[in-house]
C-alpha positions in Angstrom: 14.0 -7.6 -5.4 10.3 -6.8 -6.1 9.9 -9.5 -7.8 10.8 -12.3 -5.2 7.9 -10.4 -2.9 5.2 -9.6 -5.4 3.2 -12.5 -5.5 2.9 -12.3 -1.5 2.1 -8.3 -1.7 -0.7 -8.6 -4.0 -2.0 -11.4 -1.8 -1.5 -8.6 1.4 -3.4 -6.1 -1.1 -5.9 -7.8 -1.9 -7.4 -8.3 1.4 -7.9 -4.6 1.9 -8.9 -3.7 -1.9 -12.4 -4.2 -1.4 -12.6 -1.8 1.3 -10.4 0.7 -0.7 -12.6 0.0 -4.2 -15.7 0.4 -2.2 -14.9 4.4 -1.5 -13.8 4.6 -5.2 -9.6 3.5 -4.6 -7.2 1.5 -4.6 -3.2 1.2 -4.8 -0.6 0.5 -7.1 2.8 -1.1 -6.3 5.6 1.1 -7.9 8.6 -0.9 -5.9 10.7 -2.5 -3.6 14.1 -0.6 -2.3 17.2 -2.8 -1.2 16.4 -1.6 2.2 12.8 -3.4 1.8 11.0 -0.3 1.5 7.8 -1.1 -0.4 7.1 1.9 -2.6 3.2 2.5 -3.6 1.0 4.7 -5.6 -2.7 5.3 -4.4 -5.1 5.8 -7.2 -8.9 7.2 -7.9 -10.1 8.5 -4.8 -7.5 7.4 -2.1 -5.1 9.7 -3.5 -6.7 12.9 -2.5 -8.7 11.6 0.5 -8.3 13.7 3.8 -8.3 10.1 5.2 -5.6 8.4 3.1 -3.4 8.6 5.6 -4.6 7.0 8.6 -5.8 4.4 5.9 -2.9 3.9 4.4 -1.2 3.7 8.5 -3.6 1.3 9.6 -4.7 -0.4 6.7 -2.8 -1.0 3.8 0.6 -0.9 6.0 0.0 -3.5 8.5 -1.6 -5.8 5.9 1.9 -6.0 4.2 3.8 -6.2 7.1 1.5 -8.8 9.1 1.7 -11.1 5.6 5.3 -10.1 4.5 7.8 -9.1 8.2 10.6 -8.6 5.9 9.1 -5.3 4.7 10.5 -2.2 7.1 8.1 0.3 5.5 5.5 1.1 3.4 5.2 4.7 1.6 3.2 6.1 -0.6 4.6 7.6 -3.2 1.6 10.3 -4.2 -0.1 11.6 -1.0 -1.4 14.9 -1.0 -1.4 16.4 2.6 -4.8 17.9 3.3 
Protein backbone atom coordinates (compact mmCIF):
# COMPACT_ATOMS: atom_id res chain seq x y z
CA UNK A 1 0.00 0.00 0.00
CA UNK A 2 2.76 2.40 0.99
CA UNK A 3 4.33 1.97 -1.80
CA UNK A 4 1.68 3.08 -4.48
CA UNK A 5 1.65 6.54 -2.25
CA UNK A 6 5.32 7.12 -1.40
CA UNK A 7 6.57 8.94 -4.16
CA UNK A 8 3.53 11.60 -3.72
CA UNK A 9 4.20 11.69 0.30
CA UNK A 10 7.72 12.57 0.02
CA UNK A 11 6.76 15.14 -2.45
CA UNK A 12 3.96 16.38 0.47
CA UNK A 13 7.12 16.17 2.87
CA UNK A 14 9.24 17.89 1.34
CA UNK A 15 7.54 21.05 1.20
CA UNK A 16 7.45 21.44 4.91
CA UNK A 17 11.13 19.83 5.60
CA UNK A 18 12.86 23.02 5.42
CA UNK A 19 10.87 24.55 8.01
CA UNK A 20 11.15 21.41 10.17
CA UNK A 21 15.25 21.07 9.38
CA UNK A 22 15.62 24.70 10.10
CA UNK A 23 14.63 24.12 14.05
CA UNK A 24 16.85 20.95 13.92
CA UNK A 25 13.77 18.12 12.64
CA UNK A 26 12.32 16.40 10.47
CA UNK A 27 10.04 13.11 9.96
CA UNK A 28 10.34 9.79 8.90
CA UNK A 29 7.58 7.70 7.19
CA UNK A 30 7.22 4.33 9.08
CA UNK A 31 3.73 3.35 6.99
CA UNK A 32 0.59 3.23 5.42
CA UNK A 33 -2.41 1.08 7.14
CA UNK A 34 -5.22 -0.48 4.89
CA UNK A 35 -7.41 2.05 6.39
CA UNK A 36 -4.94 4.86 4.75
CA UNK A 37 -3.62 5.81 7.96
CA UNK A 38 -0.07 7.30 7.25
CA UNK A 39 2.12 6.24 10.10
CA UNK A 40 5.23 8.70 10.87
CA UNK A 41 8.19 9.04 13.10
CA UNK A 42 9.51 12.58 14.04
CA UNK A 43 13.18 12.76 14.46
CA UNK A 44 16.04 15.21 16.03
CA UNK A 45 14.34 17.97 17.61
CA UNK A 46 10.66 17.58 16.58
CA UNK A 47 10.31 14.61 18.63
CA UNK A 48 10.49 16.21 22.01
CA UNK A 49 9.36 19.78 21.01
CA UNK A 50 6.47 21.20 23.32
CA UNK A 51 5.33 22.34 19.79
CA UNK A 52 5.38 19.15 17.80
CA UNK A 53 1.97 18.87 18.02
CA UNK A 54 0.37 21.77 16.75
CA UNK A 55 3.20 21.37 13.98
CA UNK A 56 2.60 18.25 13.24
CA UNK A 57 -1.73 19.35 13.19
CA UNK A 58 -1.14 22.16 11.01
CA UNK A 59 1.80 21.38 9.18
CA UNK A 60 2.95 18.16 8.32
CA UNK A 61 -0.84 16.82 8.30
CA UNK A 62 -2.54 19.10 5.97
CA UNK A 63 0.53 18.97 3.58
CA UNK A 64 -0.28 15.21 3.08
CA UNK A 65 -3.74 15.44 2.93
CA UNK A 66 -4.01 18.71 0.63
CA UNK A 67 -1.41 16.68 -1.90
CA UNK A 68 -2.72 13.05 -1.20
CA UNK A 69 -7.15 13.23 -0.11
CA UNK A 70 -6.99 9.53 0.05
CA UNK A 71 -5.08 9.69 3.34
CA UNK A 72 -7.74 9.74 6.49
CA UNK A 73 -4.99 10.44 9.01
CA UNK A 74 -1.76 11.22 9.78
CA UNK A 75 -0.05 10.00 13.28
CA UNK A 76 2.93 10.10 14.71
CA UNK A 77 4.17 7.37 15.95
CA UNK A 78 6.82 8.80 18.76
CA UNK A 79 5.35 12.00 20.38
CA UNK A 80 6.15 12.71 23.74
CA UNK A 81 3.29 14.82 25.45
CA UNK A 82 4.84 17.80 27.19
Amino acid sequence: MLEQYKDQIESALDTIRPYLEADGGNVKVIGLTKDMVLQLELIGACSSCPMSTMTFKAGVEEAIKKAIPEITKVEAVNVEVA
